[in-house]
C-alpha positions as a printed Julia matrix, in Angstrom:
67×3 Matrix{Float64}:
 -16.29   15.14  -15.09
 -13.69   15.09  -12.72
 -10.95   11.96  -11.83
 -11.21   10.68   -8.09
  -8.28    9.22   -7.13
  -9.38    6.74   -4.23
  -5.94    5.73   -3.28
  -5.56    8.16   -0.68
  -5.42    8.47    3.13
  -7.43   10.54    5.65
  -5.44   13.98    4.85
  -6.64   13.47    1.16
  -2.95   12.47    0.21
  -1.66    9.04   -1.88
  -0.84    6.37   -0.02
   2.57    5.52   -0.59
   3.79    1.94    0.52
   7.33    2.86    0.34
   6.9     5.23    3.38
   4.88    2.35    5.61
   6.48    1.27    7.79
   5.01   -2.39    7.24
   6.13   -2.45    3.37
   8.86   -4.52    2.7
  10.65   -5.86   -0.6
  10.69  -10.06   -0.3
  13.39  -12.71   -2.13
  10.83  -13.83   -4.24
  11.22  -12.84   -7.49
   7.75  -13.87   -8.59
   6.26  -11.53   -5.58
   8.63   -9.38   -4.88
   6.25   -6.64   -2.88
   5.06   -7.33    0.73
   3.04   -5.98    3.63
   3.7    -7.4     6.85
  -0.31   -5.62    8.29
  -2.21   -7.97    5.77
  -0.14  -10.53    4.94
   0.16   -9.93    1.0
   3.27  -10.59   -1.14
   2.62   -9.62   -4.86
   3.62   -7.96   -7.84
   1.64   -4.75   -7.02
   2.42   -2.56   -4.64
   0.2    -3.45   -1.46
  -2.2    -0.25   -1.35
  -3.12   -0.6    -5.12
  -4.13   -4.24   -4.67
  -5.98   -3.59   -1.44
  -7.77   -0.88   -3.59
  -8.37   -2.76   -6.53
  -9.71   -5.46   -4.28
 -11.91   -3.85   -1.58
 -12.39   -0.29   -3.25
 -11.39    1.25   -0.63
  -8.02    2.99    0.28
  -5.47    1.05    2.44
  -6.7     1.54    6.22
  -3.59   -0.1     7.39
  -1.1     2.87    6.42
   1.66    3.71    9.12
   4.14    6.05    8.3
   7.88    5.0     9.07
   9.77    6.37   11.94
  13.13    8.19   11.04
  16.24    6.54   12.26
């Protein structure tokens, strides 16, 4: 039997919060992981949680625009 990873996007690759551009690191210290699309702050990072949660991949992915 195979593994499935399920935390991946359309293109079949992982979703990486880092790279989204509505991640962001908060001043809490108890949740110090944040996404601004669903309104989560936690000690996971986002796209595992939404995974864990709904079973499904993160659908709110957004890749961050270079500078």
């Amino acid at each position: 039997m195979r593994w499935i990873d399920y935390n991946m996007d359309k293109n079949n690759k992982r979703i990486d919060c880092f790279k989204c551009k509505h991640y962001y690191v908060t001043w809490d210290k108890n949740f110090p992981r944040g996404c601004r699309a669903i309104g989560f702050k936690g000690k996971m990072i986002p796209s595992i949680a939404v995974l864990r949660t709904t079973g499904i991949p993160c659908q709110f992915f957004s890749k961050k625009e270079k500078k």
